[in-house]
N, C-alpha and C positions, 0 to 999 in steps of 0.2 A: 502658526497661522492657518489660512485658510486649507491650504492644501493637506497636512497632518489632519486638520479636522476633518476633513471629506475623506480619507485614508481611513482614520480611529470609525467614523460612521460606517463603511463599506465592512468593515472587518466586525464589528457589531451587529450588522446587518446579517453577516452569514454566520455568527456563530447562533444568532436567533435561528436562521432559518434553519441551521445543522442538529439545534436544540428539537425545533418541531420535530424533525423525523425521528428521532428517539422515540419508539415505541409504536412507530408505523411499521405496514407490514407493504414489502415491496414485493410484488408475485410471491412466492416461496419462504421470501424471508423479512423475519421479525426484526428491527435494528434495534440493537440494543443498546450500545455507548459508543458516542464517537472516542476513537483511538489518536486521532492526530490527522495532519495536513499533508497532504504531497505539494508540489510546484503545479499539478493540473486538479485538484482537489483534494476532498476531505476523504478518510478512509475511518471506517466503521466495525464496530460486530457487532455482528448479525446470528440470529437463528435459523439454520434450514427447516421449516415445520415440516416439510415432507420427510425427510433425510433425519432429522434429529443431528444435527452435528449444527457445530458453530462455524462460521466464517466469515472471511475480512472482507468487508466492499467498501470498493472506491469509486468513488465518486466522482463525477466529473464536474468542476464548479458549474454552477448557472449563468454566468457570464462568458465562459468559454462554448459553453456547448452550445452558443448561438455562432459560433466560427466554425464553420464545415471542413474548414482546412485543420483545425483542434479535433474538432468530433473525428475525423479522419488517422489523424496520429494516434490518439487513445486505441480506436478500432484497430492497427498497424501493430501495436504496443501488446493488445491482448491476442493477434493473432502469430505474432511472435512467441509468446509467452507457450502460449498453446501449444507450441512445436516442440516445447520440453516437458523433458520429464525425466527427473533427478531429487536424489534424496536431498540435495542441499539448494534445493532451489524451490518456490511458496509453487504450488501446483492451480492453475488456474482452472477454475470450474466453471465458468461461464461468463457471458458478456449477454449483459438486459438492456433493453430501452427502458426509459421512464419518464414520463412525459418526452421532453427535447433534449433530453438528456443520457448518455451512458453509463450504465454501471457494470462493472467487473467486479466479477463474485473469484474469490480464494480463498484457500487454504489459509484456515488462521491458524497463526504460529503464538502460541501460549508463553510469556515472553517478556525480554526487554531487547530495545537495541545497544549495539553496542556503544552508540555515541552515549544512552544514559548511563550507560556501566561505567563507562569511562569518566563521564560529569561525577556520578554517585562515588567512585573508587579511584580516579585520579588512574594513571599509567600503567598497565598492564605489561606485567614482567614479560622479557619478552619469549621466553620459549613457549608462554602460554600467545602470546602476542604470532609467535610465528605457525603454532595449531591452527589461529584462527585465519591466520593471510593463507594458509595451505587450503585449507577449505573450502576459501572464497575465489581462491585458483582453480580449485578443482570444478566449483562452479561454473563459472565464467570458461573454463576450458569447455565443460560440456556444450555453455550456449553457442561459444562461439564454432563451434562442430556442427552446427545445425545453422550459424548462419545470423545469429543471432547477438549482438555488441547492446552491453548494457548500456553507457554514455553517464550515468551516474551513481556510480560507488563509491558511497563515502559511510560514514557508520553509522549514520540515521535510517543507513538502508540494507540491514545486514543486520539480523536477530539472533540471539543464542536463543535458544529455546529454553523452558525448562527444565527439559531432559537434560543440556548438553550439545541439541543438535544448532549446526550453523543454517542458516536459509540466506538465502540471498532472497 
């Protein structure tokens, strides 16, 4: 009914609008392909034209970022983030305006998460299973040492790298 359809239109609506910004250049960086969706927006890679290095930006929707109490968590969010720095945690390199809107610049981690590893390969044995929960301990040990409670850990949010490495 009606509500699905006004739902299916909104979400059509911002993969247009997520579409446009591919291949626009936000201050510094060039975005190249959206990556997927967080619960407060869409998250990208990007090129640093100055830097020459790649990285993730997330985006804060455009419907959120007219709530000052949103735009406020995000800003919270990135200057938490800031206050770490560890080998298994996405290293944040900045927080931009843009138009009415936020964007947080990271560390792109070259990659799958583990939620698709898991859809793509089914159950991870678990000694490999228990390298990976050590890792994301050892994470979450550091932030919360600086003060710092993720509130959402689940494996859509937890990358193996190509190399091997874990990022939270």
């Amino acid at each position: 009914g009606g509500e699905r359809d006004h739902a299916h239109r909104r979400e059509g609506d911002a993969r247009r609008r997520d579409s446009a910004m591919i291949g626009t250049t936000v201050g510094n960086y060039r975005i190249v392909e959206r990556l997927g969706d967080g619960g407060m927006g869409a998250v990208f890679r990007a090129v640093d034209e100055m830097l020459d290095r790649e990285v993730a930006i997330k985006v804060l929707k455009p419907e959120l970022a007219r709530n000052a109490a949103l735009i406020e968590r995000f800003r919270l969010e990135a200057v938490a983030l800031a206050r770490l720095n560890h080998p298994r945690i996405a290293t944040l390199h900045g927080l931009e305006r843009h138009g009415e809107s936020l964007l947080m610049i990271m560390e792109y981690v070259r990659g799958e998460t583990l939620e698709a590893i898991v859809q793509r390969s089914g159950r991870i044995a678990w000694p490999r299973a228990a390298e990976l929960c050590a890792a994301v301990l050892d994470a979450l040990d550091h932030a919360h040492d600086k003060g710092v409670v993720h509130r959402d850990i689940k494996p859509a949010n937890v990358m193996l790298a190509s190399n091997g490495a874990v990022k939270v």
